[in-house]
C-alpha positions as semicolon CSV with decimal commas, in nm:
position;residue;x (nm);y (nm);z (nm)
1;X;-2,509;-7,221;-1,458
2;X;-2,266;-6,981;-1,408
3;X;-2,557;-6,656;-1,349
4;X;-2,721;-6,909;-1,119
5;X;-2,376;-6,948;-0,903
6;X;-2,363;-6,588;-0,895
7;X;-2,693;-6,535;-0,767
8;X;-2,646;-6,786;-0,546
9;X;-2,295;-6,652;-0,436
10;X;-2,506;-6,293;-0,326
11;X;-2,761;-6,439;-0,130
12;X;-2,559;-6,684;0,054
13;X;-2,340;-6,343;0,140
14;X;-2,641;-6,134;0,230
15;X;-2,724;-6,396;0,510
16;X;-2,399;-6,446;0,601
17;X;-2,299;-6,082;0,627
18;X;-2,659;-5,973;0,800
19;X;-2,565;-6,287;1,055
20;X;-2,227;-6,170;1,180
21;X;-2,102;-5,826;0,979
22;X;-1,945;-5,803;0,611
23;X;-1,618;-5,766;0,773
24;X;-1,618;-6,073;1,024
25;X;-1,730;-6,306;0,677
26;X;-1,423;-6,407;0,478
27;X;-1,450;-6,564;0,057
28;X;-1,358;-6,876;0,197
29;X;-1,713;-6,872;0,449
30;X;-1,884;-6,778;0,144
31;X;-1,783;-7,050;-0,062
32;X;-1,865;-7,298;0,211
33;X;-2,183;-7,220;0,247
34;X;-2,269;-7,298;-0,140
35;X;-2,037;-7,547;-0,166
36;X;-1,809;-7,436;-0,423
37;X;-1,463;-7,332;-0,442
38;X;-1,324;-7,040;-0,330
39;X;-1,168;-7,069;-0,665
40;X;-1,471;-7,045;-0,845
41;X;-1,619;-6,766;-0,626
42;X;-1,338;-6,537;-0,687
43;X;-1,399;-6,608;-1,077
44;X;-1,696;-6,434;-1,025
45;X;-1,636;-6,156;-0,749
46;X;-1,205;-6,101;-0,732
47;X;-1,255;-5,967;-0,393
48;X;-1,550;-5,888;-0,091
49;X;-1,548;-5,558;-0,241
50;X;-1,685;-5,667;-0,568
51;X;-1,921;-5,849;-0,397
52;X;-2,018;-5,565;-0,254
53;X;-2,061;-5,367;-0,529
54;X;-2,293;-5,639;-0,672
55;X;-2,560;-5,689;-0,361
56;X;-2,550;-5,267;-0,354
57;X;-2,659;-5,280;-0,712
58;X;-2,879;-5,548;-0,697
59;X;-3,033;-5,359;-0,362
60;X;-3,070;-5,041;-0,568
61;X;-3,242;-5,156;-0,828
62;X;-3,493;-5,296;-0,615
63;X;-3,555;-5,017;-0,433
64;X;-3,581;-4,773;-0,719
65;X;-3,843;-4,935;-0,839
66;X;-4,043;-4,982;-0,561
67;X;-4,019;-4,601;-0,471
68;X;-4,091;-4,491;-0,770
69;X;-4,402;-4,630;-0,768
70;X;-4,492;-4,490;-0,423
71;X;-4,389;-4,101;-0,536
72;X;-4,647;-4,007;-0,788
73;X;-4,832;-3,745;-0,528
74;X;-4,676;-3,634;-0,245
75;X;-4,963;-3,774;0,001
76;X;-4,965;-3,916;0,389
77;X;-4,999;-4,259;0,173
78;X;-4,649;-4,190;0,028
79;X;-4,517;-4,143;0,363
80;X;-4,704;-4,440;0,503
81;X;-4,519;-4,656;0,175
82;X;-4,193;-4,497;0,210
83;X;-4,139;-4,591;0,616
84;X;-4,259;-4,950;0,527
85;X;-4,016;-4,968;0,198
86;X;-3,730;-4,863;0,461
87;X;-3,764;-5,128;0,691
88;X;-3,866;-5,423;0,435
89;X;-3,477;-5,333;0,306
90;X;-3,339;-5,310;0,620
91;X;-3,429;-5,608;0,739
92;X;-3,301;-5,792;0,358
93;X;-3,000;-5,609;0,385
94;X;-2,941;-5,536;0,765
95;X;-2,568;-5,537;0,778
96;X;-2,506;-5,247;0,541
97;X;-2,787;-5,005;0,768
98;X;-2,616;-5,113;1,065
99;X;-2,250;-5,070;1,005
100;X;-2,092;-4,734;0,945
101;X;-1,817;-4,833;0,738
102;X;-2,031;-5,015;0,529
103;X;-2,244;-4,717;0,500
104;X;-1,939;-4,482;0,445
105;X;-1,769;-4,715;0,189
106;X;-1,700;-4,567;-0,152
107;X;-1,966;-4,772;-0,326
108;X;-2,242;-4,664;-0,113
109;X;-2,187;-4,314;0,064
110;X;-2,288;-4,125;-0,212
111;X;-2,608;-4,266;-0,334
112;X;-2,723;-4,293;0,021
113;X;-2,671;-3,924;0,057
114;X;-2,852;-3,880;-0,259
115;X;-3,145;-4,094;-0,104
116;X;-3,129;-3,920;0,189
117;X;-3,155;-3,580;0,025
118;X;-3,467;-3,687;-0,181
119;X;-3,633;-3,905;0,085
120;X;-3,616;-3,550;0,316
121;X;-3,784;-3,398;0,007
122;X;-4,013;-3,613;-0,035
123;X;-4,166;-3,565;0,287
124;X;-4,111;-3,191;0,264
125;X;-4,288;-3,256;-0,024
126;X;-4,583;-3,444;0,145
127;X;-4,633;-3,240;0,462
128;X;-4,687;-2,922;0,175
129;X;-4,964;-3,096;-0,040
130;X;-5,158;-3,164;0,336
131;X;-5,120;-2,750;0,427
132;X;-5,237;-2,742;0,090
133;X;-5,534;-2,961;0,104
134;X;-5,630;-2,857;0,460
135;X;-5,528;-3,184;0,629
136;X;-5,213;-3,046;0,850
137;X;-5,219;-2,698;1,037
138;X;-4,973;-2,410;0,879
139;X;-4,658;-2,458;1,084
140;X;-4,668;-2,296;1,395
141;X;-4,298;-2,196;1,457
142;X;-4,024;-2,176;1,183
143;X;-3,891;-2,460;1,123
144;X;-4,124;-2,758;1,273
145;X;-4,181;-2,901;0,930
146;X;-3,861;-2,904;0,797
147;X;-3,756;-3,053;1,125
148;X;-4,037;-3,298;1,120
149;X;-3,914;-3,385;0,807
150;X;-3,598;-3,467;0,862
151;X;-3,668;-3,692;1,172
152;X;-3,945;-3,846;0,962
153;X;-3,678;-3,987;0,752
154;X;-3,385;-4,039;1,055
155;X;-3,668;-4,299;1,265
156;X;-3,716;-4,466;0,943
157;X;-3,355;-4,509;0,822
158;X;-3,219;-4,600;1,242
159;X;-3,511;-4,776;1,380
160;X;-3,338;-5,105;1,297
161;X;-2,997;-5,007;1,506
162;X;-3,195;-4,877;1,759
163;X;-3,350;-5,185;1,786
164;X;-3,086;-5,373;1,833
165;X;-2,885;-5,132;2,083
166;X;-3,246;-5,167;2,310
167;X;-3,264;-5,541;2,263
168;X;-3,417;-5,583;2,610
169;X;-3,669;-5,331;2,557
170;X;-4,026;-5,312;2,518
171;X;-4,062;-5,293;2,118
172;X;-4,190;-5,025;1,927
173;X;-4,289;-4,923;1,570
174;X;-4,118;-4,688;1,355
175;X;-4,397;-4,588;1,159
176;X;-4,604;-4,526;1,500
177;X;-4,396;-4,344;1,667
178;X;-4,359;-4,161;1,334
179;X;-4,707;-4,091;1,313
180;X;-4,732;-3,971;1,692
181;X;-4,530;-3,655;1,615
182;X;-4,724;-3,573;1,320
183;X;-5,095;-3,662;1,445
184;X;-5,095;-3,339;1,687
185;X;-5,047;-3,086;1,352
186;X;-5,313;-3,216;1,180
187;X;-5,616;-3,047;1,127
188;X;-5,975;-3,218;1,168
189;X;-5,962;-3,252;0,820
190;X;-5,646;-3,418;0,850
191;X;-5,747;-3,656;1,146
192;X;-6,094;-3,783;0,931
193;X;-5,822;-3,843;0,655
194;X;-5,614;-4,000;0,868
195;X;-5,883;-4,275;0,979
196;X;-5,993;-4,322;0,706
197;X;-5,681;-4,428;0,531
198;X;-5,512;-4,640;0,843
199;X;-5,903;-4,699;1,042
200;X;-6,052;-4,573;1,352
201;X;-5,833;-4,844;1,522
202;X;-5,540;-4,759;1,435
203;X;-5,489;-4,450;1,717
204;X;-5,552;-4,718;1,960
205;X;-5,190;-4,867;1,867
206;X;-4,962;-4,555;1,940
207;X;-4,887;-4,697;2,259
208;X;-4,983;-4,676;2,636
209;X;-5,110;-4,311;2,803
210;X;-4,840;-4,096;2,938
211;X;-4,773;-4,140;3,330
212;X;-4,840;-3,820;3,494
213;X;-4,739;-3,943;3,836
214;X;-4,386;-3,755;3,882
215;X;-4,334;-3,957;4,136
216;X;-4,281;-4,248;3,905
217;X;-4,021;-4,116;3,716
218;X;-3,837;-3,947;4,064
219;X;-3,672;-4,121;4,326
220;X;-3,501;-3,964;4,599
């Protein structure tokens, strides 16, 4: 009973906190929800901090193990399973990606800077093994694929706050637009590769032609 109210204390919090923000949700809320005391909560997590601690654990664990079964070669696949492992956890646990404090609190800073650091070498890591294999073209100025790399991982790890910032807007998709900066490096090779990986069809969903009428974008 009581590992069941615990688990049920961390997902009623998760929802709760993604809904309105870990620091707008008091114990008391929390409680509430589940129907138990705020007595009995605190039994099990003393303070929202604790709590924290435990859905950061419990959020780790989960996605340790699903990365490391995506990182055995350092492939376009990878890539592809990384940007969709990103956004399946930040939409479980949106309100720690889209709150800097929660993102900057003790518990978490440093092993998101540690993710960060190996998610950037990861793709380093991937867009090597294509120059390798023939699929991506060598880089053509210093520092394009470091670069690419790092904003590979920066749309992945923001697309969900800039989704909500452009609420109104015409949505998009991280791993598309993702894919549009790295589709014009790769080599023939690398496009047959591509297709036949994602399909033929798949180019088709990058998104509308570009408007070369300047005199849509100017008005005077």
């Amino acid at each position: 009973m009581s590992d069941t109210t615990r688990k049920n204390i961390i997902a009623a919090s998760v929802k709760l906190f993604n809904k309105r923000g870990f620091n707008a949700v008091s114990l008391f809320e929390i409680a509430g929800q589940i129907e138990i005391s705020r007595g009995n909560l605190t039994y099990h997590f003393k303070d929202k901090d604790a709590l924290l601690e435990a859905i950061s654990n419990e959020m780790w664990e989960k996605l340790t193990k699903e990365r490391n079964k995506s990182r055995q070669l350092p492939s376009f696949e990878n890539l592809h399973n990384e940007v969709q492992l990103y956004q399946k956890f930040q939409k479980k646990y949106a309100f720690i990606f889209l709150d800097n404090h929660v993102l900057n609190h003790p518990l978490l800073k440093d092993r998101f800077n540690k993710l960060i650091d190996q998610t950037i070498k990861d793709n380093e890591a991937a867009l090597a093994f294509a120059i390798e294999i023939g699929n991506l073209k060598p880089e053509p100025f210093k520092g394009i694929y470091r670069n690419l790399a790092f904003n590979t991982w920066m749309i992945a790890f923001f697309w969900v706050a800039q989704k909500n910032l452009r609420s109104n807007k015409k949505p998009a998709d991280a791993e598309l637009t993702i894919w549009s900066m790295l589709l014009p490096h790769l080599t023939e090779k690398g496009i047959n590769s591509f297709k036949s990986f994602f399909g033929e069809a798949y180019l088709d969903k990058l998104g509308e032609a570009f408007d070369l009428k300047i005199d849509n974008y100017i008005r005077f």
